[in-house]
C-alpha positions as CSV (number, residue, x, y, z in Angstrom):
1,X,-27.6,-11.1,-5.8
2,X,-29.9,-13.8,-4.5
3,X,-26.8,-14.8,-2.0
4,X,-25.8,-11.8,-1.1
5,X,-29.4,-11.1,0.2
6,X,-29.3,-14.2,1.9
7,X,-25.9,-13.9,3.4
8,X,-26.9,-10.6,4.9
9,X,-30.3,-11.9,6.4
10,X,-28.2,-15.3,7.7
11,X,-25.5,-12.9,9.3
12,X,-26.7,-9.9,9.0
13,X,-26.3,-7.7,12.6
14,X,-23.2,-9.6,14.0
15,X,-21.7,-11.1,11.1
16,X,-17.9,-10.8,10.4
17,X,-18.8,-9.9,7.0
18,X,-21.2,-8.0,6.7
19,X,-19.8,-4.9,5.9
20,X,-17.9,-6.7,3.3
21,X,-21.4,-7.4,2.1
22,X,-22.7,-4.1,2.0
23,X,-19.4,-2.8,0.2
24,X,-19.6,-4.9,-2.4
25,X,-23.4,-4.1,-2.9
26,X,-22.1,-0.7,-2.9
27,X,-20.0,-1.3,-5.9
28,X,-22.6,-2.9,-7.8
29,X,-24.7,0.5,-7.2
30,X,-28.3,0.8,-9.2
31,X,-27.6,-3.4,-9.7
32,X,-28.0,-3.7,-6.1
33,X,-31.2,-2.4,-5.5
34,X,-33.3,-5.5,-4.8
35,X,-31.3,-5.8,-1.5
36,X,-33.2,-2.7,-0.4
37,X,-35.3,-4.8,2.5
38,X,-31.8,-6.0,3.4
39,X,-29.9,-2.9,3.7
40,X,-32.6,-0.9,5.5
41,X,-33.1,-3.6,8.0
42,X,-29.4,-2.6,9.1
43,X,-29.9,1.0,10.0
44,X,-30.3,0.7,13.3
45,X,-27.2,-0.7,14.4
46,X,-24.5,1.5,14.6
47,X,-21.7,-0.9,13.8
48,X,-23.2,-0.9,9.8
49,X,-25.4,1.7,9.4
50,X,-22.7,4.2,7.5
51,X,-21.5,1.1,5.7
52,X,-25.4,0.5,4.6
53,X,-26.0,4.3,4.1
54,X,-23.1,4.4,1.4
55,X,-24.7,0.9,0.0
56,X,-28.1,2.8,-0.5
57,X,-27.1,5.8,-1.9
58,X,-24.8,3.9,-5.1
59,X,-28.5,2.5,-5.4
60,X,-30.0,5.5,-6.6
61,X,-33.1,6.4,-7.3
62,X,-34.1,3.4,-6.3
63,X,-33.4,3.7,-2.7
64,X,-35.3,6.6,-2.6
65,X,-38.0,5.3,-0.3
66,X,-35.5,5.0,2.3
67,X,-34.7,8.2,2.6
68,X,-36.9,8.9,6.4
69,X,-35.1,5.6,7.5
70,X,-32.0,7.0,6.7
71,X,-32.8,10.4,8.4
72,X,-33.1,8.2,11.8
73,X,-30.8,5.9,11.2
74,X,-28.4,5.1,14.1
75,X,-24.8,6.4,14.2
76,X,-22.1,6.7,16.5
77,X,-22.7,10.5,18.4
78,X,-20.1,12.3,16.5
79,X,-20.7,15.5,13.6
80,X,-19.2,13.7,11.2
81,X,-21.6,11.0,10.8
82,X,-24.6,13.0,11.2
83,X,-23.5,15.2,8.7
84,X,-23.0,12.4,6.1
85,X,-26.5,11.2,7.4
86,X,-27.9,14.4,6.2
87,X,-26.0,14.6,2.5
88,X,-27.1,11.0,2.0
89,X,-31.0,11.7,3.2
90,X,-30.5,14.7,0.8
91,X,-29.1,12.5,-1.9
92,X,-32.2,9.8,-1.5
93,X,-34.3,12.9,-2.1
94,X,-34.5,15.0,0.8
95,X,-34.4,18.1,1.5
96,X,-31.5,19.6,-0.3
97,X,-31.9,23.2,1.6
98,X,-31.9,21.9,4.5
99,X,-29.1,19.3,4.0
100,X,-26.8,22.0,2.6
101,X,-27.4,24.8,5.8
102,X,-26.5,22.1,8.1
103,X,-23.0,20.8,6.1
104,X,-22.4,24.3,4.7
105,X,-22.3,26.0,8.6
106,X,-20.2,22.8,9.6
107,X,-18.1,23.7,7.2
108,X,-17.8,27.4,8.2
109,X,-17.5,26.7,12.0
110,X,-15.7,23.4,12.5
111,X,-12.3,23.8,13.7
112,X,-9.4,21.3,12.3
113,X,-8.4,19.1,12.2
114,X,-11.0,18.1,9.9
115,X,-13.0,21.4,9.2
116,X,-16.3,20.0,8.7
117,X,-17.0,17.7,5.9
118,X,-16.1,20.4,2.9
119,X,-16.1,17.3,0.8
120,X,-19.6,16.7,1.4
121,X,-20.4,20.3,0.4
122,X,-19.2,20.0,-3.1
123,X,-22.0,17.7,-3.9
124,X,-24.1,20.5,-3.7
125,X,-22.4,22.3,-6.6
126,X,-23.5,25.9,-7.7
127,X,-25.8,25.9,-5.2
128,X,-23.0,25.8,-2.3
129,X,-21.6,29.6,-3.3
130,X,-22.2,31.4,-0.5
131,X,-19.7,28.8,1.4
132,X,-16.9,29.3,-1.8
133,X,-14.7,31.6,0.5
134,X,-14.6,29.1,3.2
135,X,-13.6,26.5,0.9
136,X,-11.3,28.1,-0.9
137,X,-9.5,29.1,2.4
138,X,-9.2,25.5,3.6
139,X,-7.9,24.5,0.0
140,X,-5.0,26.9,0.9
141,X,-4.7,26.8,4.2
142,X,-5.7,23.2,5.6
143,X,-3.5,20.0,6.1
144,X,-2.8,17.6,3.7
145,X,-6.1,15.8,3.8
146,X,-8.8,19.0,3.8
147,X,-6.6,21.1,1.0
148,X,-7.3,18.4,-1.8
149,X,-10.7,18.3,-0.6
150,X,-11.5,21.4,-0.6
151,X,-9.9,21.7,-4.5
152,X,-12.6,19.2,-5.6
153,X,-15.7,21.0,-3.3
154,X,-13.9,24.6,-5.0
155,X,-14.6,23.4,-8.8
156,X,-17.8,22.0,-8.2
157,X,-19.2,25.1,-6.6
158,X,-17.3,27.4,-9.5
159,X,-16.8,25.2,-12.3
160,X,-13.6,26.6,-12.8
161,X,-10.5,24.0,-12.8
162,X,-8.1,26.3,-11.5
163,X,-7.0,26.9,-8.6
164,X,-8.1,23.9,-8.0
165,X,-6.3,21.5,-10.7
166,X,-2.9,23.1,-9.4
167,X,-3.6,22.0,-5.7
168,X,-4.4,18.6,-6.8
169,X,-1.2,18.2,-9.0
170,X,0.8,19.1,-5.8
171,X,0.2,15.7,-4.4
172,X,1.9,13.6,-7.6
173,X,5.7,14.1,-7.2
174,X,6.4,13.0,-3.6
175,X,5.7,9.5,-5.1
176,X,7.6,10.0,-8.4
177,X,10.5,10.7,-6.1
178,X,10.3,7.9,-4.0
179,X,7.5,8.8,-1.5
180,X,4.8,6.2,-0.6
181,X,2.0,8.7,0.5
182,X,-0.5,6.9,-2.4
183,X,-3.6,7.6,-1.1
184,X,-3.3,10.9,-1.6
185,X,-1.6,10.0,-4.6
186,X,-4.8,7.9,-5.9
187,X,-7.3,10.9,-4.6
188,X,-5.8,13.4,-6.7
189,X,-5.7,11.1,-9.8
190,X,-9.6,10.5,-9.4
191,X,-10.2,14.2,-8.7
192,X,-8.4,15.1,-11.9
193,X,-9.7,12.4,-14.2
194,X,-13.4,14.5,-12.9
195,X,-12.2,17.8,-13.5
196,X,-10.7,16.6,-16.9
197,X,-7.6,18.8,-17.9
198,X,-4.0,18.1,-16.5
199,X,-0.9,20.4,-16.7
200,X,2.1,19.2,-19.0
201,X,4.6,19.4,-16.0
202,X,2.3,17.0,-13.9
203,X,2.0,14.6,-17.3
204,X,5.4,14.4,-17.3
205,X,5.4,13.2,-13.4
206,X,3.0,10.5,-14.0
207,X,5.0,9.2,-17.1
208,X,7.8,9.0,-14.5
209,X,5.6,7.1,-12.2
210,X,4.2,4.9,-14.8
211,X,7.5,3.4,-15.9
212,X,8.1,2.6,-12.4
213,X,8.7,-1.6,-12.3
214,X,7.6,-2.2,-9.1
215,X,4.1,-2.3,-7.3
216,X,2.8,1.1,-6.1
217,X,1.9,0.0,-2.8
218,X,3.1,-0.2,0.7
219,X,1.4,-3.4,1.3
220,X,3.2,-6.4,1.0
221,X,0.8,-9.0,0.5
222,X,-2.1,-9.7,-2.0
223,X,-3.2,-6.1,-1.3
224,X,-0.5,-4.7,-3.0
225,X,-1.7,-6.2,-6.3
226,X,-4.7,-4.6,-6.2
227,X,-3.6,-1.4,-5.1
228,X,-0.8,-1.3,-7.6
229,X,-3.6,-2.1,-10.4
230,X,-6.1,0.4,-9.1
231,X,-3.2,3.2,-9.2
232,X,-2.1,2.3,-12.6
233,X,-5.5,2.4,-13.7
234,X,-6.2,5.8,-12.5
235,X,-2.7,7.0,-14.0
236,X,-4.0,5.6,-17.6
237,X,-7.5,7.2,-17.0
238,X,-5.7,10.7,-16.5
239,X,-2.9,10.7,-19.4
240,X,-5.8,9.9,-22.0
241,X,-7.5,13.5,-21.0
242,X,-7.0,15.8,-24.0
């Protein structure tokens, strides 16, 4: 931790690395809080401050003092980014009314191809009801990167897995048959492995894709070890459910 702090005060606004820096502090999350001065300090540039707003928030708690900083932080003038400004000043412990009005009528209003950040809005749980229709719409009826989204935003509003769990699964055979789309792949393992029940047909897909003998990557460098790794990983996590 000492070096990292140093690092980012040496290079800090400019340095190649820096966002390296602030990604790996927000890995560490709660463990990285004593980097708070350095974090902050980065705000104000546009070039990190998203990078340094994700870095605060896997802080927790103990970020919380940043939260006006992060209200007037600078960003690049598009919704998107002042829409995640707001869920994270919520997250740091702002105002959560206020936070979820502003990314629930994005949500409502925003046209594709991104339809307002509805995976922002599922942080809000329960609390994000009156905006369930909306989501549930884009789960059905958005492009491949909203509809899994919006599954995730769906079951944390409801707490009901399905229809959300079926969505997600449809996004695991393309690669069991050869495909190479493994982000989308890797999301819907993670969104699963939260939601915590899995169909025996899609099982059965990720057996097949478990037995496969080579990398699941389309890198072809060092990157594809790491990938390959994280997938597999994510494909253990979700066979163990019950």
């Amino acid at each position: 931790m000492p070096e990292v702090r140093q690092l980012l005060r040496d290079d800090g606004k400019g340095g190649a690395l820096t966002c390296t820096f602030l990604r790996v502090l927000q890995a560490w999350g709660p463990a990285a809080a004593p980097a708070l001065p350095e974090v902050v300090a980065l705000l104000d540039d546009a070039r990190y401050s998203l990078d340094a707003v994700d870095a605060l928030v896997a802080m927790g708690p103990a970020a919380a003092s940043a939260e006006p900083a992060v209200r007037r932080c600078t960003v690049l003038d598009c919704p998107g980014n002042h829409h995640k400004v707001a869920w994270a000043a919520r997250r740091l412990g702002g105002d959560r009314d206020a936070a979820l009005r502003r990314i629930g009528e994005a949500v409502l209003t925003e046209e594709g191809p991104l339809y307002g950040p509805v995976g922002l809005l599922g942080e809000f749980g329960p609390a994000a009801a009156p905006y369930a229709d909306r989501v549930r719409h884009l789960m059905e009826h958005g492009d491949t990167w909203s509809r899994p989204r919006a599954a995730v935003a769906l079951w944390s509003i409801t707490g009901e897995p399905e229809p959300s769990v079926s969505v997600l699964e449809e996004y695991l055979p393309p690669i069991a048959h050869g495909g190479d789309t493994y982000g989308s792949f890797l999301y819907a393992l993670q969104a699963l492995a939260r939601i915590g029940t899995i169909s025996p047909a899609a099982r059965a897909v990720l057996r097949t894709v478990q037995g496969f003998d080579r990398p699941l990557s389309t890198y072809r460098d060092y990157r594809a070890i790491l990938q390959d790794e994280t997938i597999r990983s994510a494909i253990d996590d979700v066979l163990a459910l019950p």
